[in-house]
C-alpha positions in Angstrom: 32.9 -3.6 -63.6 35.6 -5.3 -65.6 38.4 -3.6 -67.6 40.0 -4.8 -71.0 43.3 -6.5 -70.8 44.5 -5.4 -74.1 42.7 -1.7 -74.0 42.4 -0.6 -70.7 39.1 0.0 -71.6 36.5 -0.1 -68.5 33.0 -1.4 -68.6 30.7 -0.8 -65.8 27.4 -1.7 -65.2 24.1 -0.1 -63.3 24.9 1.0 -60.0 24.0 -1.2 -57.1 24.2 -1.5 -53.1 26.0 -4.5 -52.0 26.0 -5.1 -48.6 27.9 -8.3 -46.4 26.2 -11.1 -45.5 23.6 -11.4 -42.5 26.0 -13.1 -40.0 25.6 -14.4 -35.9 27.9 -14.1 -33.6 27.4 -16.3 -30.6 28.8 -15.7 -27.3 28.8 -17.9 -24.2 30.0 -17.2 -20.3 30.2 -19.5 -17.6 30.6 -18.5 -13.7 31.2 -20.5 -10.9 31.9 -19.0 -7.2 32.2 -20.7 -3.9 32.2 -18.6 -1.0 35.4 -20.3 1.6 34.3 -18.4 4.6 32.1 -14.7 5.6 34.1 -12.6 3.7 36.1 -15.0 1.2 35.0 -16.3 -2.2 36.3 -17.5 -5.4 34.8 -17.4 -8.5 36.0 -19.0 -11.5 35.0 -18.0 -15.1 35.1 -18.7 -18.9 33.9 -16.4 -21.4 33.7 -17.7 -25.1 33.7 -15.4 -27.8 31.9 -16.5 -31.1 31.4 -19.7 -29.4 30.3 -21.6 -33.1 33.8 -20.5 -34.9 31.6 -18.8 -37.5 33.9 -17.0 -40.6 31.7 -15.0 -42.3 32.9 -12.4 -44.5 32.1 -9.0 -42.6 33.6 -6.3 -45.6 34.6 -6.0 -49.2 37.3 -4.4 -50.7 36.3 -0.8 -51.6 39.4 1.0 -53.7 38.4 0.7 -57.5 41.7 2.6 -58.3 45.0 0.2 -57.9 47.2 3.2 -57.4 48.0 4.6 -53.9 50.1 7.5 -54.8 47.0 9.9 -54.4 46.9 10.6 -58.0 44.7 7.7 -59.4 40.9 9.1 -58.1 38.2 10.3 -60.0 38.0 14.3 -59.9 34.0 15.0 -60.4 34.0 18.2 -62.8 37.9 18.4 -62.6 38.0 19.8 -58.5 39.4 17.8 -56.3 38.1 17.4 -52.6 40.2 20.6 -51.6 37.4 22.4 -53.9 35.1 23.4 -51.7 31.5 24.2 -52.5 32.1 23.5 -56.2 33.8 20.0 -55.5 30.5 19.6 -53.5 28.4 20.4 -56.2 30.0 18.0 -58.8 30.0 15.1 -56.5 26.2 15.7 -55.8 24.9 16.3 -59.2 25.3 13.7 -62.2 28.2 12.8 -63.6 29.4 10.0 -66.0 32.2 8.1 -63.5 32.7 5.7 -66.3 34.0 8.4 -69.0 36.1 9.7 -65.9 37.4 6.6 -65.2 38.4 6.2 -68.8 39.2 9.2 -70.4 41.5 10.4 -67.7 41.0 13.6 -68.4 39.6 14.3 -64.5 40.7 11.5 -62.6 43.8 12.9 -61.4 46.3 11.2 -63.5 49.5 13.0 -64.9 48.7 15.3 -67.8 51.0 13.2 -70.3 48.8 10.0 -69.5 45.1 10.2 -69.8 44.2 7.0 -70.1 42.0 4.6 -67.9 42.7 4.2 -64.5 43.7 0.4 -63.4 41.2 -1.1 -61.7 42.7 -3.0 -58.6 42.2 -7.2 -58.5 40.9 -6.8 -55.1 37.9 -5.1 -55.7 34.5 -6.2 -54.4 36.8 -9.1 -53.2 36.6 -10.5 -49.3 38.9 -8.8 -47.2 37.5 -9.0 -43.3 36.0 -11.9 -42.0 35.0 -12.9 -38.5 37.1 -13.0 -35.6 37.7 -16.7 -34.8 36.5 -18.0 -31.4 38.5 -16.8 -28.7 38.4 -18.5 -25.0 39.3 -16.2 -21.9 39.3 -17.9 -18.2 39.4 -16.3 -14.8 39.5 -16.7 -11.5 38.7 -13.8 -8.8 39.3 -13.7 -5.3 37.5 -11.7 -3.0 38.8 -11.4 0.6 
């Protein structure tokens, strides 16, 4: 998808699924007790979350739309999502999202403007990534 800098024009392409990156997150935990007498022991432990520091990217940024006033969203056969069965059907039969997206004239911006929507910089761009490693110790007495 890409939109004209001088136009506003947007060009999309054929549909397709994109999904993250296959990605491992190893975990290691170490235990050591040592019993002081019948009834008393003390165990000492580390637990090592993502124990290789791995930073895979884990999602995407999803929000074609740059506009978060809740007027900037495509309106499949003019309803909105308060339209019941009839918003249901639009969104689940055919419709062309890239003359939506273009013409404004159903994609919920104000009726003086029916242009192109702006298409935000972030989309299909990183935005999670894995947690980094993180280290937790204990120690446990039992008495």
């Amino acid at each position: 998808m890409s939109q004209n800098s001088g136009t506003g024009v947007i060009t999309t392409s054929a549909p397709y699924t994109k999904r993250t990156p296959w990605y491992t997150d190893t975990d290691f935990n170490l235990k050591q007790s040592v019993k002081l007498s019948d009834s008393t022991s003390v165990a000492f432990d580390a637990t090592f979350s993502n124990f290789l520091n791995e930073h895979k990217v884990v999602e995407y940024w999803e929000n074609i739309d740059s506009d978060y006033t809740g007027k900037n969203y495509l309106r499949a056969g003019g309803y909105n999502i308060t339209g019941g069965l009839n918003y249901y059907s639009a969104v689940m039969a055919p419709y062309n999202y890239t003359t939506e997206m273009n013409t404004g004239s159903m994609n919920g911006t104000r009726s003086s403007s029916n242009g192109p929507i702006t298409i935000d910089s972030q989309y299909g761009q990183p935005y999670g990534w894995q947690v980094p490693r993180n280290i937790r110790l204990g120690l446990h007495v039992t008495f």
